[in-house]
matplotlib code that plots the C-alpha trace (Angstrom):
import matplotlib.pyplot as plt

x = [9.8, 10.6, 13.1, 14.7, 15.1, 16.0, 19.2, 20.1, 20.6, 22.0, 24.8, 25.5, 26.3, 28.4, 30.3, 31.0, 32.1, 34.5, 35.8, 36.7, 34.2, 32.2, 34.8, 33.9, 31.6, 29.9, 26.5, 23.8, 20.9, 17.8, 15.8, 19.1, 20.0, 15.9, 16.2, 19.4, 17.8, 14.3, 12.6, 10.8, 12.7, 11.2, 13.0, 16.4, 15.6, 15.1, 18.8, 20.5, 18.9, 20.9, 23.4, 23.6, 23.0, 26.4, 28.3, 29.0, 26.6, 26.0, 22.5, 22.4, 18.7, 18.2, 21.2, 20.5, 23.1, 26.7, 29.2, 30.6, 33.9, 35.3, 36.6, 40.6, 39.5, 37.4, 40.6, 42.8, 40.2, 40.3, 43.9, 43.8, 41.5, 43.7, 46.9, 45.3, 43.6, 46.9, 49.1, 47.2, 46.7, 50.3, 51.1, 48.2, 49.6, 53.0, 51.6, 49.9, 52.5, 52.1, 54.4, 50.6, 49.5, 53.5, 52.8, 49.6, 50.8, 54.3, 51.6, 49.5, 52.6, 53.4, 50.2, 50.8, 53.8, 52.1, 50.0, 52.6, 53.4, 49.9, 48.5, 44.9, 44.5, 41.7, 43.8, 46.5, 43.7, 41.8, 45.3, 47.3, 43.8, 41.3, 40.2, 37.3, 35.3, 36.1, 39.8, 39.5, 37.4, 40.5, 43.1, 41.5, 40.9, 44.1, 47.2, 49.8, 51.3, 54.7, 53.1, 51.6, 54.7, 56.4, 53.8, 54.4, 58.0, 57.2, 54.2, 57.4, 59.5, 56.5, 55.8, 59.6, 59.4, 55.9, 58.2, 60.9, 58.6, 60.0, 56.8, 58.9, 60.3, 56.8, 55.0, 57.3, 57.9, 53.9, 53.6, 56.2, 54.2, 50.8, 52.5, 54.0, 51.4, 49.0, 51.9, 52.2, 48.6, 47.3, 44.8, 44.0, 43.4, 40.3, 37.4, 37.9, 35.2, 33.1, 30.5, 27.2, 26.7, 29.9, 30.3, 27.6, 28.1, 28.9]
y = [-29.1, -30.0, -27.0, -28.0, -31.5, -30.3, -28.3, -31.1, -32.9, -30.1, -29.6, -33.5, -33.7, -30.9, -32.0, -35.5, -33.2, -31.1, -33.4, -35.9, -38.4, -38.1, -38.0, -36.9, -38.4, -40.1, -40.7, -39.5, -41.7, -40.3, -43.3, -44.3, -40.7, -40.6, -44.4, -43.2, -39.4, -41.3, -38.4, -38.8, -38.1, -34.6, -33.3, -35.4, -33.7, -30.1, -31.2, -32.0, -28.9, -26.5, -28.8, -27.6, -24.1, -23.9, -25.8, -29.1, -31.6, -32.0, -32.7, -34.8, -35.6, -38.6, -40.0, -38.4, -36.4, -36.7, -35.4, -32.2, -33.8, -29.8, -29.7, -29.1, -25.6, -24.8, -26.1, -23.5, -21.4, -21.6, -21.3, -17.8, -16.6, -18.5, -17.0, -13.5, -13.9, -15.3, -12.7, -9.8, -12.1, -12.7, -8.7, -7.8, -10.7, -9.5, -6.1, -7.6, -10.4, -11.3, -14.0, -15.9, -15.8, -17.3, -20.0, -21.0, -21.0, -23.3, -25.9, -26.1, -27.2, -29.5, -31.0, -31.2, -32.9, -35.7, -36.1, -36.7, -39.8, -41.1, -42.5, -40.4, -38.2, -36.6, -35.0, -34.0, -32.3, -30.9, -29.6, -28.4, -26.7, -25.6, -22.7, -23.3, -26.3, -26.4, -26.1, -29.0, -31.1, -30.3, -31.2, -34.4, -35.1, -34.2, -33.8, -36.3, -37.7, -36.8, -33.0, -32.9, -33.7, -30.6, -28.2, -29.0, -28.0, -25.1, -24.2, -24.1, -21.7, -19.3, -19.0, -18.6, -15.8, -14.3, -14.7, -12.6, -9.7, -9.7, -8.9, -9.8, -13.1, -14.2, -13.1, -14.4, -17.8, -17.8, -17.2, -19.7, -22.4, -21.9, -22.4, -25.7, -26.7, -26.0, -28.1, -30.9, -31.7, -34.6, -34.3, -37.6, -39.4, -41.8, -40.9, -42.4, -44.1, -44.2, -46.1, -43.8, -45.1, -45.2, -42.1, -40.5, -42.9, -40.9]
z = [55.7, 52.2, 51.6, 54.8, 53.3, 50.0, 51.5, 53.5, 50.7, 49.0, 51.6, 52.0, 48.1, 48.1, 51.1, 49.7, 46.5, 47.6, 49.9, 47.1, 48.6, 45.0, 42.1, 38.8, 36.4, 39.0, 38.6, 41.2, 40.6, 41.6, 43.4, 45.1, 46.4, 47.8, 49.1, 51.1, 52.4, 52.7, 51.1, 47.2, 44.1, 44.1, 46.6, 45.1, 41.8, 43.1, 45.1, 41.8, 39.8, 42.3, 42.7, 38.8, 39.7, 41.3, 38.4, 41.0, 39.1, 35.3, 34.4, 31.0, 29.3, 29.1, 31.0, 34.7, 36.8, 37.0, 39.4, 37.0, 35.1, 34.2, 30.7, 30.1, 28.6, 32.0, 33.7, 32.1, 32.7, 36.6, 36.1, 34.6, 37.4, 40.1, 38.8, 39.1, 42.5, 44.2, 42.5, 44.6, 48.0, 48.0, 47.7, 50.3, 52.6, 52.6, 53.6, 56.9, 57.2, 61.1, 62.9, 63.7, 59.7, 59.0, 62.3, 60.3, 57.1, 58.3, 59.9, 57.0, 55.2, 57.7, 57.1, 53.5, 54.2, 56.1, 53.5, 51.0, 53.0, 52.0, 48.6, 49.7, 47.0, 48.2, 51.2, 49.4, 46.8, 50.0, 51.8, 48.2, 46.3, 48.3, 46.8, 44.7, 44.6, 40.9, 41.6, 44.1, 41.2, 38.2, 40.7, 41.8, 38.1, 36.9, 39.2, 40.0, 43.4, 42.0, 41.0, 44.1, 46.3, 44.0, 44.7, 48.6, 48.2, 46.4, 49.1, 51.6, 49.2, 49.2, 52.9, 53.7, 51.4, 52.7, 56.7, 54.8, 53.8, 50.4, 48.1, 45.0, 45.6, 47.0, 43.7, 41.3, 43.3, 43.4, 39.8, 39.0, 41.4, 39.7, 36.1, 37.0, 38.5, 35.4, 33.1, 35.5, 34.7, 32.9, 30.9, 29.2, 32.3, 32.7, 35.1, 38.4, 39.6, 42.6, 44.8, 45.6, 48.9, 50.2, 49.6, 51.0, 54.5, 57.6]

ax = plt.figure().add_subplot(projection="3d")
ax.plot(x, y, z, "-o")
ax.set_aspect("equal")
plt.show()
């Protein structure tokens, strides 16, 4: 019963998380996370320790837990990785290119698009960076509305090229995307803030 309580907890912060319901720096207080889950701060504690395990929370003696704030050196980090992994999808995709992958791809850009027309910048995060919960947390923290609306129009560029077949164009307009991307970044921005218990509300 109690592991069962433990991952429910476990999956409700990491929802709220990487859905940009939580922001960074956010502090999890332990009586108020067990008041809200009506379990004992034992099972919040065990929560935020794997929470921990899996890099999404920061635990800090003395000061409690945090939603994780990544660094600007982890950021550029994730950006090394990204650029790598993205390279080699966009070659294998362009190998198994189907008119259904190109159909899905066109409507996720669509949907980026609407979200432009929005100030929510936890859809446009969600919709434009997606691929790791720590790449969802750095572009939360750090990307623009302006950067965001670029990397739509560069999103469009890509698939266009992925419809053409042409491996080359893909890759380099890919590679280009993930560089401006990483320079459009800010990374002297404040913390947002954000209310525990509104964030965890169904």
């Amino acid at each position: 019963m109690e592991s069962s309580s433990t991952s429910a907890i476990v999956e409700a912060l990491t929802r709220a998380i990487v859905e940009h319901r939580l922001q960074p720096g956010t502090k999890l207080a332990e009586q108020k996370l067990a008041d809200h889950f009506g379990v004992s701060r034992t099972l919040v504690r065990q929560a935020l320790f794997q929470l921990a395990q899996n890099r999404l929370v920061t635990l800090e003696p003395a000061r409690g837990a945090f939603v994780s704030t990544p660094s600007v050196e982890e950021a550029r980090q994730v950006f090394a990785v990204r650029r790598m992994l993205e390279t080699e999808m966009t070659r294998a995709f362009v190998q198994t290119v189907t008119p259904a992958k190109i159909k899905a791809l066109r409507a996720h850009v669509a949907s980026e698009k609407a979200a432009m027309g929005t100030a929510d910048a936890s859809s446009r995060t969600e919709l434009l960076g997606d691929l790791i919960s720590r790449w969802a947390l750095i572009t939360l923290m750090y990307q623009s509305a302006s950067a965001a609306e670029h990397s739509h129009e560069e999103h469009g560029d890509i698939v266009a090229a992925l419809a053409a077949r042409d491996e080359a164009l893909a890759v380099s307009l890919m590679q280009s995307h993930l560089e401006h991307v990483e320079a459009s970044l800010t990374f002297d921005r404040k913390r947002p803030a954000s209310d525990l218990a509104a964030a965890l509300m169904p």
